[in-house]
C-alpha positions as CSV (number, residue, x, y, z in Angstrom):
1,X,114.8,274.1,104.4
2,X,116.5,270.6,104.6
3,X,115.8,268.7,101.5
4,X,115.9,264.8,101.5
5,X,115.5,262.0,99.3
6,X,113.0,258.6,100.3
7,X,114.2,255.5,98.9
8,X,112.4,252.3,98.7
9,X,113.3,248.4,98.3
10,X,111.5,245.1,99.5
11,X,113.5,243.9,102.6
12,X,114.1,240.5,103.3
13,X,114.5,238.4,106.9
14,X,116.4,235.1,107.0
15,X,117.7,233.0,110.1
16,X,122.2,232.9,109.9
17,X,124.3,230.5,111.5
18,X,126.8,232.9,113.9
19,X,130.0,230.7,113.6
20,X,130.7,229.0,116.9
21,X,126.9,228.9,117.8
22,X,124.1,226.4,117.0
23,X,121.5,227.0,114.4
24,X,119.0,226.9,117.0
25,X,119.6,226.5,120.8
26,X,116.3,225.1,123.1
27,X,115.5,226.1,126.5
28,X,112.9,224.8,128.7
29,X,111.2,226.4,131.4
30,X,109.3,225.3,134.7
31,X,105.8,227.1,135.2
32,X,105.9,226.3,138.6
33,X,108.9,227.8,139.3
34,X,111.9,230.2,137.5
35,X,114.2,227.6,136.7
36,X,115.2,226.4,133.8
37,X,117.6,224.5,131.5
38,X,119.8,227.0,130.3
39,X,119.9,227.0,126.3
40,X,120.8,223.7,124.9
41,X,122.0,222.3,121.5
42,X,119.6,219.9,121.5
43,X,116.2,219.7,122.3
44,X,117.1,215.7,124.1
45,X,119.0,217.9,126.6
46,X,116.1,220.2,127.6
47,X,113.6,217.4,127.9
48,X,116.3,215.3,130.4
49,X,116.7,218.2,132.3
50,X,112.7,218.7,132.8
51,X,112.3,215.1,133.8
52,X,115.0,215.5,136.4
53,X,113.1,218.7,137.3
54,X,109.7,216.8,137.5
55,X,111.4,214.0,139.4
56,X,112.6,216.1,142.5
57,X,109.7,218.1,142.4
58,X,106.5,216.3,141.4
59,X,104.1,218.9,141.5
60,X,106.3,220.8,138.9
61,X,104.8,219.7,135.8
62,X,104.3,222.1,133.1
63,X,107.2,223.6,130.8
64,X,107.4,226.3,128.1
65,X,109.9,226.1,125.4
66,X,111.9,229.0,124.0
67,X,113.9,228.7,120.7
68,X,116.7,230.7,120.2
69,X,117.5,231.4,116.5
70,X,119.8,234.1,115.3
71,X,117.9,236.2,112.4
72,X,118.8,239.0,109.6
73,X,117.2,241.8,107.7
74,X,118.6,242.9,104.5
75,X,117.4,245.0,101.4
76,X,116.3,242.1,98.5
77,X,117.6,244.4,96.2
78,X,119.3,247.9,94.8
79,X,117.3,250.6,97.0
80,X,116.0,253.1,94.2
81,X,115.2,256.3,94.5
């Protein structure tokens, strides 16, 4: 018989900054179409690049945006047995 042990604690998620990375890179994409901007530092960046989009194809109206954020879990405490 194998005999184990459970072990609880509260556990915790918060966003990190990865060095050498933005907090939180934007990336819009065309619903008419797959392209996209590519992830961007700044949201100004995405939006340009949609207008340009819109502009050479004026049927191509509607974006989604996708956030890219870097999160971690971790134990808020001692685990206790």
């Amino acid at each position: 018989m194998t005999r184990s042990a459970m072990r609880f604690t509260r556990w915790k998620i918060t966003s990190v900054k990865v060095p050498g990375n933005p907090l939180v890179t934007h990336e819009l994409h065309c619903a008419a179409c797959t392209k996209s901007s590519g992830p961007c530092a700044e949201i100004g960046t995405a939006l340009d690049w949609a207008m340009r989009h819109s502009g050479a194809n004026p049927d191509h109206t509607g974006y989604r945006e996708i956030a890219h954020r870097h999160w971690k879990t971790s134990p808020e405490g001692p685990i206790t047995p």
